[in-house]
N, C-alpha and C positions, 0 to 999 in steps of 0.2 A: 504494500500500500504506500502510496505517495502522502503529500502532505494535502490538506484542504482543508475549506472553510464551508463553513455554514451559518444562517442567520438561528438558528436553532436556539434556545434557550437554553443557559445554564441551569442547574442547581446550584448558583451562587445568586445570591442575592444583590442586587442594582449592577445585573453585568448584561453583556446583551451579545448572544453569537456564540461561534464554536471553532476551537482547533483541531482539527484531528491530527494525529503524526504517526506514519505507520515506525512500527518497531525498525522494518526491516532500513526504512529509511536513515531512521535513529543510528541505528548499528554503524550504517556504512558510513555516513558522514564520520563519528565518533571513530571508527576504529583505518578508514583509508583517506582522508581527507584532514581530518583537525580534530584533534584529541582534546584541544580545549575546546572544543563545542561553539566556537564563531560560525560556524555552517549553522549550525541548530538555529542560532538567535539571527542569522538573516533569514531563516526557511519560516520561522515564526516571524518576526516582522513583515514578511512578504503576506503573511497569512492573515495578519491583521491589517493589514492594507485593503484587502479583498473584507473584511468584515464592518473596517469603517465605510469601505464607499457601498457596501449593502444598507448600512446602518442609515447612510445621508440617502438612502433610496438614486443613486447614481449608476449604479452598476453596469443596469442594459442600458441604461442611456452612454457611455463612455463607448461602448461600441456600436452605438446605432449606424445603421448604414456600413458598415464593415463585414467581411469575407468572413474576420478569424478575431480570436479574443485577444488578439496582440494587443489591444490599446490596454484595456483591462487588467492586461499580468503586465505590461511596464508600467502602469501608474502602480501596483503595487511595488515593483522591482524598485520605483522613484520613490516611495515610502519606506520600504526597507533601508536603502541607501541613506533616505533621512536620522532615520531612526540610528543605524551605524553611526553618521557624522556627531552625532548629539552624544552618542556615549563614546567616543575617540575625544569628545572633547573633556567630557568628564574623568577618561581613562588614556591619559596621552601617552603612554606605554604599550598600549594595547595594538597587536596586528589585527589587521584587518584583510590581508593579502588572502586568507585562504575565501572567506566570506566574498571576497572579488573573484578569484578561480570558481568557485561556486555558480555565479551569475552568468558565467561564459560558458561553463560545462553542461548548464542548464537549457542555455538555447539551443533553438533547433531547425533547420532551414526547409522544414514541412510547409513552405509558403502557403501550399494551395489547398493546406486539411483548414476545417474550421476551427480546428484546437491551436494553431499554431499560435507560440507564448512570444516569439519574438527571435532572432536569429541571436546567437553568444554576441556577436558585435553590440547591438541592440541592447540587449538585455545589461552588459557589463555599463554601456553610455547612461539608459536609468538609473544605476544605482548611482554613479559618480553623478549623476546631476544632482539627486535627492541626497547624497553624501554631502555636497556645496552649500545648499538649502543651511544644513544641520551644523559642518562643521564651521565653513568658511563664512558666512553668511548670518549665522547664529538667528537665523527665525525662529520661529514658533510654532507649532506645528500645524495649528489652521494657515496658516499661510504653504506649508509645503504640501497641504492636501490640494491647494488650490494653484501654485505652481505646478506640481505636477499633474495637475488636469490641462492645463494650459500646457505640459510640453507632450502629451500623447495628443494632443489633438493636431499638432503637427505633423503627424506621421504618416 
């Protein structure tokens, strides 16, 4: 199982939405990729990207008129990448290189399915723009939800 999101309710109370993370995911990232688990925290950032733009009721609208959910998984890719820049800045010691291998390994040059998430080129450009947002840039995070809608809609 892959990773995904759902508008689904918690059994937590004043929370809204759902992470799923398959083990098998878990494992590989953890044991061939980054043993500190910076793949984990951009694969869940990515995920809660996809649960805020459910939550602002955005979702199908970010790809209306579109082939493939590419715009949709880079504005989260550009959410993640936010969310990285904000805790690099809180964590200035901290790598971030494998969570960027991540984003490139990730893409996939399926142009013409309707799943396709976005090409590694693509995908790696989202997070470093929402990385800019968080580290360089020091916004806020309503501001990088709405940057990053303004730069897939470029696309």
């Amino acid at each position: 199982m892959n990773a995904f999101a759902t508008p689904e309710h918690t059994d937590i109370s004043g929370t809204w939405g759902t992470i799923g993370f398959g083990t098998t995911l878990f494992r590989r990232e953890l044991e061939h990729y980054d043993v500190k688990g910076g793949t984990i925290v951009a694969i869940i950032a990515h995920e809660f990207g996809h649960i805020w733009a459910m939550r602002a009721g955005i979702i199908d609208k970010i790809n209306e008129g579109q082939p493939t959910v590419k715009r949709t998984e880079l504005h989260a890719d550009f959410l993640a990448g936010y969310f990285l820049g904000t805790r690099k800045r809180a964590a200035p010691n901290i790598s971030l290189q494998a969570a960027g291998d991540l984003f490139h390994r990730i893409g996939d040059h399926n142009t013409d399915s309707r799943d396709h998430h976005g090409t590694p080129d693509e995908r790696v450009a989202a997070a470093e723009e929402g990385f800019k947002v968080g580290f360089v840039q020091k916004r806020e995070a309503r501001y990088a939800f709405s940057a990053g809608l303004e730069y897939v809609s470029t696309l």
